[in-house]
N, C-alpha and C positions, 0 to 999 in steps of 0.2 A: 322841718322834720322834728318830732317830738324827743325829747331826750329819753332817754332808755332808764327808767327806774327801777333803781338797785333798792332791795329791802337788806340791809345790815344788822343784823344780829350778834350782838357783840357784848360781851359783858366788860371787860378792862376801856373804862374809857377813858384813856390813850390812844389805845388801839383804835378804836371808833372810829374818832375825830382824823388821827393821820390819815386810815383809809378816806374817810366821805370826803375831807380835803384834794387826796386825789385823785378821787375820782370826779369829783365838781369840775375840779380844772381842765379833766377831758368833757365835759357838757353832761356828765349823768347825772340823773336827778338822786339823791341820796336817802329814805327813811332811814333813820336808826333804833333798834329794840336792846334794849340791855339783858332780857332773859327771853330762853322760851314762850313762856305766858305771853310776854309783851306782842313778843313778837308772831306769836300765831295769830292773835288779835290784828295785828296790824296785817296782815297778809291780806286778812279775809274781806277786810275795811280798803286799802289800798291799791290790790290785785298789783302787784308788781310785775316789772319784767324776767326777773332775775330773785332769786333768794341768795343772800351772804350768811352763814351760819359758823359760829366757835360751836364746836361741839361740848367741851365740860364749860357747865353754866348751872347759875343757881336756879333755883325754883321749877325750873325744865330746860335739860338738855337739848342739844342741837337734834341731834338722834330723834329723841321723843316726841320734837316739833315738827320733824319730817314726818315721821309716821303718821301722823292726824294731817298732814298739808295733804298727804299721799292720798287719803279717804274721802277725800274731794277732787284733786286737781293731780294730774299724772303730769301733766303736758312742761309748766312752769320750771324750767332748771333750778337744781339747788347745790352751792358749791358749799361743802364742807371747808372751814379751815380749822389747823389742830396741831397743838404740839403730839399727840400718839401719832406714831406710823409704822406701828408694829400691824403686820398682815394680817389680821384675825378684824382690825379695828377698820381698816379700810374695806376689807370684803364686806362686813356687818354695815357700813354707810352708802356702799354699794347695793345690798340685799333691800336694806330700807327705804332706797330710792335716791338716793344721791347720786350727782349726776358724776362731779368731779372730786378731788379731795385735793388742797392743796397744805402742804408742812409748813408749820411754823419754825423758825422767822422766815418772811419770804420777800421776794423785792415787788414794789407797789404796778411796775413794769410784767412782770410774769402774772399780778393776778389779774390785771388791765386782759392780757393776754388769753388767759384763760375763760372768763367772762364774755369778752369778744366772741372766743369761739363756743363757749355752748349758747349762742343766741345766736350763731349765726350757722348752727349745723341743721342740716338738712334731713328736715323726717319723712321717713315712709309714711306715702298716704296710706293709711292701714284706715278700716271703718270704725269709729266708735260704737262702743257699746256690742259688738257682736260678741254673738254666743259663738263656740264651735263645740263641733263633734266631733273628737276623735277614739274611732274605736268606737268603745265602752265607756269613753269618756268624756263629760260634759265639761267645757272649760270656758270660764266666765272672766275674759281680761280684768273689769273694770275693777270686779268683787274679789280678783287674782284668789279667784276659789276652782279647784280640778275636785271631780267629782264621780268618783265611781260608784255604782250598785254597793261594793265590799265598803266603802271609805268616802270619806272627804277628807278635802285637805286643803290650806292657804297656804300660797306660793307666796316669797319673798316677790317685792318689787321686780327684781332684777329677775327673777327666774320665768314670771310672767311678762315679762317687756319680752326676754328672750322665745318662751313657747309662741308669743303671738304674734311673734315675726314665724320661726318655722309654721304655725297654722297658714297663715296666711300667704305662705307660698309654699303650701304640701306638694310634693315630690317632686319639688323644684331645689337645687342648691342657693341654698344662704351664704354668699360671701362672709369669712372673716373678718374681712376689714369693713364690710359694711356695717357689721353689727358692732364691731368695736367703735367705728367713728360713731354711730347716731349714739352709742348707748352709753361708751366711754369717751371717746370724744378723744382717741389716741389706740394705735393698733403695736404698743412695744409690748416686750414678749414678756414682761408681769400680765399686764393684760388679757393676752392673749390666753396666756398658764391659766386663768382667773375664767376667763368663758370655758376653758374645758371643764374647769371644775363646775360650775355650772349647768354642762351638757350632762356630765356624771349624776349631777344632783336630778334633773330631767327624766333621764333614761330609768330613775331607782324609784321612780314617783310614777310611772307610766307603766312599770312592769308587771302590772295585775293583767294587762291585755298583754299576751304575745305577737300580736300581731302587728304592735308599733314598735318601728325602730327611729333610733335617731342616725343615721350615719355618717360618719367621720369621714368626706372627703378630701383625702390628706392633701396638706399646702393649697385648700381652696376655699373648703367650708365645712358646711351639715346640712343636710337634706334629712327630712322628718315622712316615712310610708308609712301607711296602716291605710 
């Protein structure tokens, strides 16, 4: 079996070295990038299993090195880690494609932990690259662009991961906890609070067509008609 390679993005190297140490000793294969730049580079050259990112970093942030991994490659997990854990900062890591976030200081065992599970969570077989149609509205996962006759517009990461799970199963219910596990990778009720706001952010982007709703089927899920 091949080891699982981690790409580490890390600016304090201290930090670095304890992580890839322990993670070596569990059999992962380790890259380390000291800044954004470094480390977008190496992504692209490496393809990794896993992305490890600090978010404040010199020369380019965690953030701004998600966003450009994002404009190529959806699929690849990317774990935030950070001393901020004020909610504006995790929603915004969340919006830009992050998978997980984990707070600094944290124990080498929780983020073993964490890693584990977003490489071992289970995705919707959803089609790449489909266009849909909903409504009056043209919605292009890949380009997470919705596009009305009146407007266009670019959906955060997260707002499209979320529309193109409701397209892709229209006036079917979308389990809560399904979309929190593939997308958050944890169903507690920050989370949870965090995809409503989401379905809010949805329904206020869709509402030049009256005719699509998002529905809130209470303690089950959302179901998307039009």
């Amino acid at each position: 079996m091949n080891a699982i390679k981690v790409l580490l993005v890390e600016d304090e190297p201290a930090l670095s070295m304890i992580i890839k140490d322990a993670l070596e000793k569990r059999e992962f294969s380790v890259e380390c990038a000291e800044n954004g730049n470094v480390g977008l580079a190496m992504f692209h050259k490496r393809k990794p299993d896993i992305v490890v990112a600090d978010i404040m970093m010199p020369k380019m942030d965690g953030f701004s090195m998600a966003q450009l991994i994002r404009q190529s490659d959806r699929q690849t997990p990317i774990l935030f880690l950070s001393a901020k854990s004020r909610t504006d900062d995790v929603v915004q890591g969340f919006e830009i494609g992050g998978n997980d976030y984990l707070k600094k200081p944290f124990g080498m065992e929780e983020l073993i932990i964490r890693i584990k599970a977003l490489l071992n969570r289970v995705q919707t077989e959803i089609p790449q690259d489909k266009i849909y149609q909903i409504g009056e509205y043209t919605f292009d996962p890949l380009q997470q662009k919705l596009t009305h006759p009146q407007s266009t517009e670019i959906l955060s990461h997260r707002e499209a991961a979320i529309l193109e799970r409701l397209c892709f199963n229209q006036n079917n219910i979308v389990e809560n906890k399904a979309i929190l596990m593939e997308l958050w990778g944890d169903d507690s009720f920050f989370n949870t609070r965090s995809l409503h706001v989401f379905m809010v952010k949805l329904r206020k982007k869709l509402s030049l067509d009256s005719k699509i709703q998002i529905i809130n089927i209470r303690g089950i899920g959302y179901k998307m008609i039009y």
